[in-house]
N, CA, C and O of each residue as an XYZ file, in Angstrom:
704
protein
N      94.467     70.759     73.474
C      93.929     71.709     72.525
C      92.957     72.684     73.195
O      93.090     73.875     72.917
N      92.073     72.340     73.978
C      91.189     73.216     74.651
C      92.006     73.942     75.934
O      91.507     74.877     76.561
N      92.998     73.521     76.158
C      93.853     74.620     77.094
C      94.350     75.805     76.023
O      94.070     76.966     76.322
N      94.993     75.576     74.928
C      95.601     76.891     74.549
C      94.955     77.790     73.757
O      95.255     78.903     73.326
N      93.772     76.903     73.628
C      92.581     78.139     72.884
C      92.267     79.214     73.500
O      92.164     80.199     72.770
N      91.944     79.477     75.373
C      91.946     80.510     76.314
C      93.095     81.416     76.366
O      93.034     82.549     76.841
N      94.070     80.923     75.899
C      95.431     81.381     76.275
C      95.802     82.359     75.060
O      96.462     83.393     75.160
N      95.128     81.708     73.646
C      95.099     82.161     72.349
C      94.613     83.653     72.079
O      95.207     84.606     71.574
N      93.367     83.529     72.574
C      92.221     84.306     72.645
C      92.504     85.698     73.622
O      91.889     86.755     73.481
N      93.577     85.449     74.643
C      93.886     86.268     76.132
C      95.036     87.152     75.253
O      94.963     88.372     75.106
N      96.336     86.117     74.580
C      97.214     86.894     73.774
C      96.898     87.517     72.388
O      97.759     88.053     71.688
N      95.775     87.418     72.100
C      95.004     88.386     70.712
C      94.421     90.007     71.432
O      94.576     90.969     70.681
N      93.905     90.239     72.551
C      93.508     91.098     73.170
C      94.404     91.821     73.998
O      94.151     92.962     74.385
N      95.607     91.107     74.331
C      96.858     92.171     74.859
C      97.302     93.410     73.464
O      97.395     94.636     73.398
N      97.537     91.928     72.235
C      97.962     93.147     71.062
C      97.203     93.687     70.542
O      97.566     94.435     69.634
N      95.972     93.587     70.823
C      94.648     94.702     70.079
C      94.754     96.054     71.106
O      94.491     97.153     70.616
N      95.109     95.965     72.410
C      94.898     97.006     73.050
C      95.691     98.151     72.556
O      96.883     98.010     72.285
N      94.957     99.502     72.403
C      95.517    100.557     72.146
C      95.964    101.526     73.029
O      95.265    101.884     73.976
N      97.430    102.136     72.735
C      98.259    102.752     73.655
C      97.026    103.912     74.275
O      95.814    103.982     74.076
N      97.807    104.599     74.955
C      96.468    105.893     75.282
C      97.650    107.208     75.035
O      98.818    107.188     75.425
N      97.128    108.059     74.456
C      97.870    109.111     74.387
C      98.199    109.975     75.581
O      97.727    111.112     75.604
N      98.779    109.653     76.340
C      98.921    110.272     77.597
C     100.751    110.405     78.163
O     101.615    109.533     78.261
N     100.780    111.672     78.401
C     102.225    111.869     78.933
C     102.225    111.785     80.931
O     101.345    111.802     81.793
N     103.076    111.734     80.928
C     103.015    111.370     82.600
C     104.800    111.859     82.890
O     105.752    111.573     82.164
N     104.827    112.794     84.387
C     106.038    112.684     84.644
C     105.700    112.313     86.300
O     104.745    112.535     87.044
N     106.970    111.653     86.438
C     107.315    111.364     87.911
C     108.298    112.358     88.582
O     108.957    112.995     87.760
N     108.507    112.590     89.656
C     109.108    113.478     90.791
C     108.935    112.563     91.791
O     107.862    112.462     92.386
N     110.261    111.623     92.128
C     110.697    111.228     93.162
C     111.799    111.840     94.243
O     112.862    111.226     94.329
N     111.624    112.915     95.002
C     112.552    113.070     95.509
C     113.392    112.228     96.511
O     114.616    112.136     96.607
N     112.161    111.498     97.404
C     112.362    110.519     98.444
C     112.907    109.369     97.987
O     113.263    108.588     98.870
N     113.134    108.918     96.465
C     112.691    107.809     96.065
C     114.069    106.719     95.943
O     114.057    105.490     95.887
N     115.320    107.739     95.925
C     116.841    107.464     96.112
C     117.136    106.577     96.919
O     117.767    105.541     96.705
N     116.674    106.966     97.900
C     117.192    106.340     99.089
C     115.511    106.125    100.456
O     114.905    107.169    100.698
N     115.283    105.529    100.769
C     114.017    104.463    101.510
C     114.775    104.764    102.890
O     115.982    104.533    102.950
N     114.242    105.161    103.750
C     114.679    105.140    105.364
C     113.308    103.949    106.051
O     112.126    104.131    106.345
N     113.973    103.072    106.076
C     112.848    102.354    107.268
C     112.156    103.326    108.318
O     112.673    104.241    108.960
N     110.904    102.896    108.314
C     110.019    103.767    109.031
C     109.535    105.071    109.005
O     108.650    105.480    109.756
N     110.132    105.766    108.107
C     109.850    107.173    107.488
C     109.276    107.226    106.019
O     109.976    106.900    105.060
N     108.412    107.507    105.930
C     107.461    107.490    104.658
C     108.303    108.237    103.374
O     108.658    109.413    103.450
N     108.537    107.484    102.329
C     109.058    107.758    100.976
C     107.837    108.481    100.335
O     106.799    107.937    100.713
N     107.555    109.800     99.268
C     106.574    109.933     98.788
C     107.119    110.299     97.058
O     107.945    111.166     96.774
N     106.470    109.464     96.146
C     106.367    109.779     94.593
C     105.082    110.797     94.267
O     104.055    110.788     94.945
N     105.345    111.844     92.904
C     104.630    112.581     93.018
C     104.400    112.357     91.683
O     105.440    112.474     91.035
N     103.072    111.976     90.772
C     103.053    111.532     89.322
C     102.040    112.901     89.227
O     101.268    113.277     90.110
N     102.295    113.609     87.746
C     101.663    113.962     87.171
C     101.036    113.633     85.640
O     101.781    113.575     84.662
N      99.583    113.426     85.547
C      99.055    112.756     83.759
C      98.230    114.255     83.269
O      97.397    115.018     83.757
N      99.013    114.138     82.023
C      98.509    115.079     81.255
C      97.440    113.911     80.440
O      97.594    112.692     80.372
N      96.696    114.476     80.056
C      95.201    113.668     79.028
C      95.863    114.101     77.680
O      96.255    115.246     77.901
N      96.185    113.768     76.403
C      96.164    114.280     75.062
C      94.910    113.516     74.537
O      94.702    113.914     73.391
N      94.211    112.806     74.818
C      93.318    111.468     74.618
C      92.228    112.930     73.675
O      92.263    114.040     74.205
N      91.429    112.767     72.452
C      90.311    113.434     72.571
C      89.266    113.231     73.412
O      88.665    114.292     73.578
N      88.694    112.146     74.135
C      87.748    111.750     75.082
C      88.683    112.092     76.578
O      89.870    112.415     76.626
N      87.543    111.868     77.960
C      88.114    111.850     79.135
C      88.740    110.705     79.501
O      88.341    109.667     78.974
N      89.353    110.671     80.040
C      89.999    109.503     80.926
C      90.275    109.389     82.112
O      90.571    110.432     82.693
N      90.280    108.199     82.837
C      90.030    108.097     84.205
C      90.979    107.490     85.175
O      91.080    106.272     85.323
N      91.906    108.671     86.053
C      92.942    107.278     86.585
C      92.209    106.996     87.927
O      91.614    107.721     88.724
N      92.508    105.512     87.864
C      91.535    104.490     88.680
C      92.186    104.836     89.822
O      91.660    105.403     90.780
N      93.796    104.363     89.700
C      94.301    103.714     90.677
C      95.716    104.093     90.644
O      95.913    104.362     89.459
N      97.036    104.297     91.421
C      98.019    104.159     91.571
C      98.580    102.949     92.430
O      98.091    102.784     93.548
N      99.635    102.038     91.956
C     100.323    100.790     92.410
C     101.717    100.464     92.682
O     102.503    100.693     91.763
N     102.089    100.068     93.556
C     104.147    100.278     93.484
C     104.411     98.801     94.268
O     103.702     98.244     95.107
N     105.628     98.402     93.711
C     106.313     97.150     94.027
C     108.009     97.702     94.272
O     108.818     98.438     93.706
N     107.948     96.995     95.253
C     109.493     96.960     95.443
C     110.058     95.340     95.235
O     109.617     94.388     95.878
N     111.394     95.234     93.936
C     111.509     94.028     93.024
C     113.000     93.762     93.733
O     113.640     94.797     93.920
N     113.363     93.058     93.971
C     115.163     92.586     93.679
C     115.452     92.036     92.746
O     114.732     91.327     92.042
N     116.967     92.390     92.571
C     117.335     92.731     91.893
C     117.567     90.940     90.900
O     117.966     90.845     89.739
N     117.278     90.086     91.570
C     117.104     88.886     90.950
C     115.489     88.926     90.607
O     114.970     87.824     90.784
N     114.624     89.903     90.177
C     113.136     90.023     89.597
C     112.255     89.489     90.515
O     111.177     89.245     89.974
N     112.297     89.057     92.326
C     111.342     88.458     92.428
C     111.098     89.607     93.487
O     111.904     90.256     94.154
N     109.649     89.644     93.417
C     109.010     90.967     93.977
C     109.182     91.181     95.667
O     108.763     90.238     96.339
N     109.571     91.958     96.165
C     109.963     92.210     97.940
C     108.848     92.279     98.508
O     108.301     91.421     99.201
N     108.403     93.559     98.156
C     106.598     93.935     98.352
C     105.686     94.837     97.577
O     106.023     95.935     97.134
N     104.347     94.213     97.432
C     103.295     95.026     96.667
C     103.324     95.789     97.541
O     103.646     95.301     98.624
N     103.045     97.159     97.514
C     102.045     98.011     98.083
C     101.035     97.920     97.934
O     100.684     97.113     97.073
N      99.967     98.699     98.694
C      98.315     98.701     98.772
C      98.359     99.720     97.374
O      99.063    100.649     96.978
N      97.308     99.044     96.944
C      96.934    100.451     95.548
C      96.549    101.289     95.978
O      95.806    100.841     96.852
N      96.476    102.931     96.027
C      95.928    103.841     96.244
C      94.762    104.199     94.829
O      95.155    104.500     93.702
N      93.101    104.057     95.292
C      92.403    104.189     94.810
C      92.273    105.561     94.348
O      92.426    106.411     95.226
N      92.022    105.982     93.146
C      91.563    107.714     92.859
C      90.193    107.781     92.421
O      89.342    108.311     93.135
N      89.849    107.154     91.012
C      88.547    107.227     90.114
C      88.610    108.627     90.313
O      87.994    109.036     91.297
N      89.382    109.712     89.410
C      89.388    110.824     89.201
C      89.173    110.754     87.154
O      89.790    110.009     86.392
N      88.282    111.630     86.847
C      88.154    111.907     85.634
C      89.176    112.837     85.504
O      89.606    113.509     86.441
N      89.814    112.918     83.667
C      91.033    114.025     83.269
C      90.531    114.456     82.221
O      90.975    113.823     81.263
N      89.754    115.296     81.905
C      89.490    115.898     80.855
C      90.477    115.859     79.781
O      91.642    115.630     80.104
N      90.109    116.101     78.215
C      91.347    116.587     76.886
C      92.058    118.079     77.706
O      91.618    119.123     78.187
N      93.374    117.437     77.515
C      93.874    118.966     77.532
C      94.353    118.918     79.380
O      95.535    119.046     79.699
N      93.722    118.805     79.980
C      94.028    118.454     81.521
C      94.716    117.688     82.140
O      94.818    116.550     81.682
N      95.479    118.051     83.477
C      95.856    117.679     84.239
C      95.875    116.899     85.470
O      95.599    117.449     86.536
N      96.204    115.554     85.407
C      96.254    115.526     87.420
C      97.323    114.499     87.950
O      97.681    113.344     87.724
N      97.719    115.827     88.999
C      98.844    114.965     90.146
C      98.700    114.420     91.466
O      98.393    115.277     92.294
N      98.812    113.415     91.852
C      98.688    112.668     92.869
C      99.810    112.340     93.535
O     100.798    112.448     92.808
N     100.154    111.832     95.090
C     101.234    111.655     95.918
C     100.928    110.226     96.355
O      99.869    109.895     96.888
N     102.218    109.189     96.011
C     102.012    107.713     96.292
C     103.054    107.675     97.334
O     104.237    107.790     97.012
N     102.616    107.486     98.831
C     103.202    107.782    100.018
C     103.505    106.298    100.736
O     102.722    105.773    101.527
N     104.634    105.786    100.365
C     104.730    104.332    100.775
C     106.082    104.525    102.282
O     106.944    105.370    102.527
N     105.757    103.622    102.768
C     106.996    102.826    103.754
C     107.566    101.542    104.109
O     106.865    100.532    104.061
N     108.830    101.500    104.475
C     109.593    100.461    103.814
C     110.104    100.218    105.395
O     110.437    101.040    106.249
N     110.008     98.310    105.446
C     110.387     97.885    106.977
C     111.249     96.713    106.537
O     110.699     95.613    106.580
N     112.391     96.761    106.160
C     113.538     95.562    105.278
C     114.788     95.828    106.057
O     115.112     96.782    106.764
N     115.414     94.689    105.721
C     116.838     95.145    105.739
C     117.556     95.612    105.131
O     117.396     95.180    103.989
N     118.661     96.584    105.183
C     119.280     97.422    104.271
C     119.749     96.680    103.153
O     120.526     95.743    103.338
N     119.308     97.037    101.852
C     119.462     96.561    100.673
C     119.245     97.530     99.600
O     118.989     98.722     99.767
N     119.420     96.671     98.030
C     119.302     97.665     96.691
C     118.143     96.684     96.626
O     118.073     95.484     96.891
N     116.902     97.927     96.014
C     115.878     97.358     95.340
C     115.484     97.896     93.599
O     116.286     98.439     92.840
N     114.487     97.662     93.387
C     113.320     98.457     92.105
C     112.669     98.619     92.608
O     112.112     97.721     93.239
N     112.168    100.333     92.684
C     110.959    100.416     92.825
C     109.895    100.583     91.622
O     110.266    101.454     90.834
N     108.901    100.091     91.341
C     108.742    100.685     90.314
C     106.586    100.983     90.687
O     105.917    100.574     91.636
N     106.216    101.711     89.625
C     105.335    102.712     90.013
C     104.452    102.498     88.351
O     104.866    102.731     87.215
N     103.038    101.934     88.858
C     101.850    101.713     87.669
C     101.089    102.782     88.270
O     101.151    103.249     89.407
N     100.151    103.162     87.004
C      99.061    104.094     86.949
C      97.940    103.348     86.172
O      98.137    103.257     84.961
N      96.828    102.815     86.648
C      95.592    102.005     85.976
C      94.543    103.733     85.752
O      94.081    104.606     86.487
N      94.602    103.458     84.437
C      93.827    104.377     83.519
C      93.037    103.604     82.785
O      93.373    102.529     82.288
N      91.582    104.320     82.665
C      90.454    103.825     81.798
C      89.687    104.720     81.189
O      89.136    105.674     81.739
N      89.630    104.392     79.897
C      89.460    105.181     78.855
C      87.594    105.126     78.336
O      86.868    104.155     78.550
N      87.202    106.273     77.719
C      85.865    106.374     77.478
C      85.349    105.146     77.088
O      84.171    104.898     77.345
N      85.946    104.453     76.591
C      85.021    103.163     76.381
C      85.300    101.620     77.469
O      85.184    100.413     77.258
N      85.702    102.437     78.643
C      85.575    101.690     79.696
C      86.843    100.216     79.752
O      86.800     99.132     80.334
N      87.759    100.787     78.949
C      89.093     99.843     78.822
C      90.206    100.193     79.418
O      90.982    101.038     78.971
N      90.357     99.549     80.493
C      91.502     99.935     81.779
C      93.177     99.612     81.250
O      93.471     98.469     80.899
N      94.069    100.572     81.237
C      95.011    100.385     80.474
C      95.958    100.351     82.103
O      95.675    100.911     83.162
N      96.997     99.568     81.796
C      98.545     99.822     83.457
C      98.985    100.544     82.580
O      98.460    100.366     81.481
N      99.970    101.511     82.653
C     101.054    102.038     82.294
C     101.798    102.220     83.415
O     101.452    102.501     84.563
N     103.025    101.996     82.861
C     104.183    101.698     84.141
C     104.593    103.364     83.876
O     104.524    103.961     82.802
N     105.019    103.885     85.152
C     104.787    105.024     85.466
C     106.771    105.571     85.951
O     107.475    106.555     85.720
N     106.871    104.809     86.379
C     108.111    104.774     86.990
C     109.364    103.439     87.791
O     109.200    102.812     88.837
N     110.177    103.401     87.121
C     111.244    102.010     87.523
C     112.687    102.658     87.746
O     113.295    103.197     86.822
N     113.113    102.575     88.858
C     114.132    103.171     89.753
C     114.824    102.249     90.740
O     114.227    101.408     91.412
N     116.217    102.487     90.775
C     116.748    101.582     91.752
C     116.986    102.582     92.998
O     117.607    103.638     92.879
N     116.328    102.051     94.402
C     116.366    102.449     95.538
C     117.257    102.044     95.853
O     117.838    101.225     95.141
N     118.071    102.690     97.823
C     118.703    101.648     98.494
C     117.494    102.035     99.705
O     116.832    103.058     99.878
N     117.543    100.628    100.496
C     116.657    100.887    101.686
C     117.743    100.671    102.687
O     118.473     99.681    102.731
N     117.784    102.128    103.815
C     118.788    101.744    105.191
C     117.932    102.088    106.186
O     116.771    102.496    106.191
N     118.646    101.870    106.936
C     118.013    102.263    108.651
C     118.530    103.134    108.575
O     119.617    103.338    108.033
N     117.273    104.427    109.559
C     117.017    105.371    110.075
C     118.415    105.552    111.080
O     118.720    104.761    111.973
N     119.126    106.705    110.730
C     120.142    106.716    112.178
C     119.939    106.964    113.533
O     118.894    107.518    113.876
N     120.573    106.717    114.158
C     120.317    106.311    115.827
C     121.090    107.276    116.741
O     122.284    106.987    116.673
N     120.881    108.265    117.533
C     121.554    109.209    118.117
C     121.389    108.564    119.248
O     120.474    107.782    119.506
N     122.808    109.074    120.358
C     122.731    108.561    121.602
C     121.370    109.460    122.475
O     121.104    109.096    123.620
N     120.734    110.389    121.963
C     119.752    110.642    122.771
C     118.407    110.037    121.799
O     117.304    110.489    122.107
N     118.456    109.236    120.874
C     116.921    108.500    120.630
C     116.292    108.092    121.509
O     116.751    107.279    122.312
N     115.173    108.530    121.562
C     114.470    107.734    122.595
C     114.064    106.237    122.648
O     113.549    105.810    123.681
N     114.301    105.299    121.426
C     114.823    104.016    121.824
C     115.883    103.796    122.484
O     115.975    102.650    122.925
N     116.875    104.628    122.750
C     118.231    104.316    122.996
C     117.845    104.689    124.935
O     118.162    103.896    125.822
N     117.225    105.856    125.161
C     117.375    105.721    126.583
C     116.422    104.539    126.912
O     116.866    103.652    127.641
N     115.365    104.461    126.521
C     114.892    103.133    126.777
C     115.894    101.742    127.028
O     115.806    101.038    128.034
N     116.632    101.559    126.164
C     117.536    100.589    126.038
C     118.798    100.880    127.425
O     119.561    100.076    127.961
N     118.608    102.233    127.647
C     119.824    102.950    128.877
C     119.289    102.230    130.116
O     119.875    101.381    130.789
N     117.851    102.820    130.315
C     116.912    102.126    131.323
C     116.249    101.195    131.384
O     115.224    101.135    132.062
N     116.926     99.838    130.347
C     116.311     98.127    131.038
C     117.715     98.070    130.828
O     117.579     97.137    130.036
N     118.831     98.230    130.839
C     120.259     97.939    130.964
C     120.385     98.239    132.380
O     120.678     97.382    133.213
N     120.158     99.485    132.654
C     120.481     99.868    133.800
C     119.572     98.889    135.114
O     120.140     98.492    136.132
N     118.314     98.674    134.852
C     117.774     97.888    135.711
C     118.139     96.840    135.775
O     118.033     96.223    136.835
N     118.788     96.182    134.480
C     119.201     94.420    134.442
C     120.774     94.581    135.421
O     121.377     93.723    136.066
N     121.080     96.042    135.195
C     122.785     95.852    136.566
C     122.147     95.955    137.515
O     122.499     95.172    138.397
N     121.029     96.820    137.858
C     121.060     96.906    139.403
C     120.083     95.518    139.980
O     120.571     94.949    140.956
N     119.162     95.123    139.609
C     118.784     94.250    139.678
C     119.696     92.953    139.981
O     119.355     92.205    140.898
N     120.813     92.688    139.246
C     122.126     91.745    139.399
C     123.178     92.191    140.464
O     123.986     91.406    140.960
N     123.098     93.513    140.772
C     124.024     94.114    142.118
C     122.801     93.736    143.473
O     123.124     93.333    144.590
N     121.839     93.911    143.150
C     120.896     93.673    144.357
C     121.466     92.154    144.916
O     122.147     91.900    145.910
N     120.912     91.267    143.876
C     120.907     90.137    143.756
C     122.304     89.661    144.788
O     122.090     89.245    145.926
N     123.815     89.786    144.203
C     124.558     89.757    144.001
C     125.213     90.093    145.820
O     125.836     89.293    146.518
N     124.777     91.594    146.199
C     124.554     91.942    147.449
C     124.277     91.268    148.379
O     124.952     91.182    149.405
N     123.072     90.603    148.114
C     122.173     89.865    149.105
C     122.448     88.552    149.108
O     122.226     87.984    150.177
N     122.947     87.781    148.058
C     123.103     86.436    148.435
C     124.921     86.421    148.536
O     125.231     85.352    149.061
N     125.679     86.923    148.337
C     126.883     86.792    148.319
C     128.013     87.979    149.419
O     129.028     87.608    150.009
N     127.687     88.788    149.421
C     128.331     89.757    150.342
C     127.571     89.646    151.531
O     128.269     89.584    152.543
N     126.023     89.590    151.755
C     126.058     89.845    153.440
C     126.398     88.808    153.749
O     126.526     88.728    154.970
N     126.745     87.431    152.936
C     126.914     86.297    153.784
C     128.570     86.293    154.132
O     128.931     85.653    155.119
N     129.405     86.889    153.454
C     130.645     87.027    153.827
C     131.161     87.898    154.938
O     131.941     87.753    155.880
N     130.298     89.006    154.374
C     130.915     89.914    155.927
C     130.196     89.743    156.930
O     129.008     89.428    156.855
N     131.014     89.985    158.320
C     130.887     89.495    159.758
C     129.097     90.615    159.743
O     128.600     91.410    158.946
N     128.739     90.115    160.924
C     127.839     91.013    161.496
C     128.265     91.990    162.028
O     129.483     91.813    162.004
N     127.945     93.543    162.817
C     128.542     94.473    163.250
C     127.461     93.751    165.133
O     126.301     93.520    165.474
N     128.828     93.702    165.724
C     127.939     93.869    167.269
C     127.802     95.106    168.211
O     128.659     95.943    168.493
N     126.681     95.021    168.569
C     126.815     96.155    169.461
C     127.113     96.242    171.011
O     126.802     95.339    171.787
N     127.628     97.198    171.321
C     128.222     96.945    172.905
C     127.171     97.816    173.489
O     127.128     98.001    174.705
């Protein structure tokens, strides 16, 4: 009995909370498709309809599979920017992705807090990504790297190879 009284009390204050009058659009251009190692960027804009100011705290993004269990949080990007009635503000949530090629969710919260100091999430944006690898040209410069410890692991094995196996076969040259 004294466990579900906390629990009681926690689910009375989810449904008391009041929506916030606020419109929001997202602009993902990057957001299609995730290249490992190249930065994806979302671009949210919040309009205020609120009569008081409001404050977005924070922007937050998770990448989910597609069986719901979360891949990775991102770091929140902190704002504490005030939005006046009537006003605007857009921010850029600049994430990067180091996975193996797969389908994800991305999806995208905005923590807003309102004049009387009550922090609302609103989910901002939920999208299915694919994440691939970056393509690979024969002149990447990982790739000559990879040209030049290949190339040292043959000659290194021809040295080798030289020295313990061929000078011992061929004759000596004599001189007259």
């Amino acid at each position: 009995m004294k466990f579900t009284a906390p629990i009681l009390s926690a689910l009375s204050l989810i449904g008391s909370a009041a929506a916030l009058n606020l419109n929001h659009t997202v602009t993902a251009p990057d957001a299609a498709t995730c290249t490992n190692g190249i930065p994806s960027r979302i671009s949210i804009k919040i309009t205020n309809n609120e009569p008081n100011t409001v404050t977005l705290q924070s922007l937050s993004a998770a990448l989910v599979k597609e069986d719901g269990t979360v891949l990775r949080n991102f770091t929140d990007m902190k704002i504490g920017k005030a939005v006046k009635k009537g006003q605007n503000i857009e921010k850029h949530f600049v994430f990067t992705t180091h996975f193996d090629p797969q389908f994800a969710t991305l999806e995208l919260y905005a923590a807003v807090q309102d004049s009387d100091k009550v922090q609302t999430v609103i989910p901002a944006y939920k999208g299915q990504v694919q994440i691939v690898e970056p393509e690979a040209g024969i002149f990447d410069p990982q790739m000559w790297f990879l040209y030049l410890l290949l190339l040292t692991g043959f000659s290194t094995a021809g040295w080798y190879a030289y020295n313990t196996w061929f000078v011992t076969v061929t004759p000596k040259r004599r001189r007259d």
